[in-house]
C-alpha positions, 0 to 999 in steps of 0.5 A, a space after each residue: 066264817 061260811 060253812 059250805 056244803 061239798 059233795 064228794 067222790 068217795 069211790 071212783 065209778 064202776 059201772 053206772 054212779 050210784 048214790 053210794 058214789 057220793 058223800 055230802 060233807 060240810 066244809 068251814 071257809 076261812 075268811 078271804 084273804 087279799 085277792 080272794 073272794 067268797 063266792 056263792 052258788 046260785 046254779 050248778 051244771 051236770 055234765 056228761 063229761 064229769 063221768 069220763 074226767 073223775 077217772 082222770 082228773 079226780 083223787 077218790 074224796 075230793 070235791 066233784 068236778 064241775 062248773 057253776 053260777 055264782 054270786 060274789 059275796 065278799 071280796 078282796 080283788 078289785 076285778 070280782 066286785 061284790 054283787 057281780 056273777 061269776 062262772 067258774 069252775 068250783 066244783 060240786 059245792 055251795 060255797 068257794 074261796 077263789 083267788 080269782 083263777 079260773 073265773 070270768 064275769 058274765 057279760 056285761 050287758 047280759 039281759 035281765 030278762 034271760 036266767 044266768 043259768 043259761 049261761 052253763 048252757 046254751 050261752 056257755 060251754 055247750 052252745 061253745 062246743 056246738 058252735 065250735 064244733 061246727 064252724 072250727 071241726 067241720 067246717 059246716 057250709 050252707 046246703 049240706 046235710 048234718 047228722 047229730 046223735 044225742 041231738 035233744 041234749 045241752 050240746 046236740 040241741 045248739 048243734 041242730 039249731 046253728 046248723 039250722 041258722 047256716 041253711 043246713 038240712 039237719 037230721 037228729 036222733 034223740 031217745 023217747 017220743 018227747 024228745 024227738 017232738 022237742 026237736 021238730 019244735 025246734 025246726 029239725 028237718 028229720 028227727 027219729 027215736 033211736 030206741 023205737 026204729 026197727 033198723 038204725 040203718 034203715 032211717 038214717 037212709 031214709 033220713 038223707 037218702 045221699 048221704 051224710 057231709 058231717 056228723 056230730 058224733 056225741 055218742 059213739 059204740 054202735 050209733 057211731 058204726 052204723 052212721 060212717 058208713 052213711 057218710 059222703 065222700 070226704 065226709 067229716 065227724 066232730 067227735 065232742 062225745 061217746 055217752 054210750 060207752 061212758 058206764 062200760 065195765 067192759 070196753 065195747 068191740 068192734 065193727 072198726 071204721 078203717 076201712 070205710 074211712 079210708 074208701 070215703 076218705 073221710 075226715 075224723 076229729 076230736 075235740 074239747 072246747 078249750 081249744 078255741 078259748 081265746 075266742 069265747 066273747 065274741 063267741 058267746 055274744 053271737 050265742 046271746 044275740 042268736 038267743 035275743 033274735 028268738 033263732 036259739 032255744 035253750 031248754 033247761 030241765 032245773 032240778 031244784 036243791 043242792 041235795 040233788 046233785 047226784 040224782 040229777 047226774 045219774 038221771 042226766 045220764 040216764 038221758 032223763 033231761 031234755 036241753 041242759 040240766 041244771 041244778 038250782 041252788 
């Protein structure tokens, strides 16, 4: 019998998470039955959309949302063999017993060269929201110009590089000097440190002096006021995220884009990945093949340790990662 260890949620989040928010309990695993396998996790994903989602999705005591690399270990489903890599989405723990829902193999021919923990990255759901947000939401064409906030990030740094690899000009804003170096290694055509810049306004006019064809909208509050204003006419806005209003106690007022939107006519759309669902292997082969050709850069910021869980949640919310942040089993 495995003893598996879980953390989990033991009060909704007020506010900012704290450590009290979370527990790490043990967890005794029966044996599989038939159709079931044992999975164990080799990498787990930090995400800031566990932040939102355990309000909606979550009872106080369960396990922390979230999705994994794991390794199949004991088997009884001939379509999950021993040995082979699985992701799914088994939650903040170390060990599962799954009848197989849920779950998809790695590719196939994924390189040995290349870690699977990219494929929580880069070459998984956040190069898939990029991509799709992109080509499904906006419908990014070569010669425009793009803006993207959060843009040193799991989703945003994707975002930069395929608008990048369409022939788009792409302006980014991420929060420390680092970050911002990070993107001009990764060929943004301006990138700005938001916390630093005396007007907000001021640089992104300066960064696209005729305004703004589409934006990817990862953060939202006064990012998101100060940017529409910028867009072209018929501009479009992907919504994927709103980062800065994640941790409001007090939901955030106004000024309210109506107006401008209707002037500009411009197009606002959210989204989840899960929409385009159906399209993800051929979508993630031409993520990995960008990766093989050396056009897509997947940084990692890996934390190392189960126990570290919520420390690499909260410091990830706290922007602390630049690209994807991965815990390492």
């Amino acid at each position: 019998m495995v003893q598996a260890k879980t953390w989990v949620l033991t009060r909704h989040f007020e506010g900012f998470p704290k450590d009290s928010n979370f527990e790490l309990k043990l967890e005794q695993l029966p044996e599989p039955k038939d159709g079931e396998v044992l999975l164990e996790a080799l990498f787990l994903s930090v995400d800031p959309y566990m932040r939102p989602f355990s309000r909606v999705r979550m009872k106080e005591g369960e396990v922390m949302i979230g999705t994994q690399v794991a390794k199949v270990i004991q088997s009884i489903n001939p379509a999950f063999p021993v040995g082979c890599h699985v992701v799914g989405r088994c939650g903040w723990r170390t060990h599962t017993v799954s009848d197989g829902t849920g779950l998809t193999c790695l590719l196939s021919d994924w390189p040995q060269d290349v870690s699977m923990s990219l494929a929580l990255g880069a070459i998984g759901m956040p190069g898939l929201t990029a991509l799709y947000g992109l080509e499904e939401v906006l419908g990014l064409q070569a010669g425009e110009t793009l803006l993207v906030n959060a843009a040193a990030g799991a989703v945003g740094s994707i975002v930069g590089q395929i608008a990048k690899i369409k022939g788009c000009r792409v302006v980014g804003s991420s929060g420390s000097n680092d970050k911002v170096a990070f993107l001009k290694e990764l060929g943004f055509d301006e990138a700005f440190n938001y916390k630093t810049v005396n007007s907000l306004e001021e640089v992104l006019m300066t960064a696209a002096p005729n305004g703004y064809d589409c934006f990817f909208e990862n953060v939202g509050g006064l990012f998101s006021s100060v940017a529409i204003p910028q867009m072209k006419q018929f501009g479009r806005i992907a919504v994927c995220g709103s980062i800065s209003t994640y941790n409001d106690t007090n939901p955030q007022t106004g000024p309210y884009p109506h107006l401008t939107m209707i002037f500009k006519q411009l197009k606002m759309e959210g989204f989840m990945v899960g929409r385009w669902e159906h399209k993800n292997p051929e979508s993630l082969r031409r993520l990995m093949a960008w990766k093989r050709e050396g056009k897509l850069q997947c940084r990692e910021q890996v934390t190392e340790g189960f126990e570290n869980m919520p420390a690499a949640f909260m410091g990830m919310l706290q922007g602390e990662n630049i690209g994807k942040a991965i815990v390492k089993v």
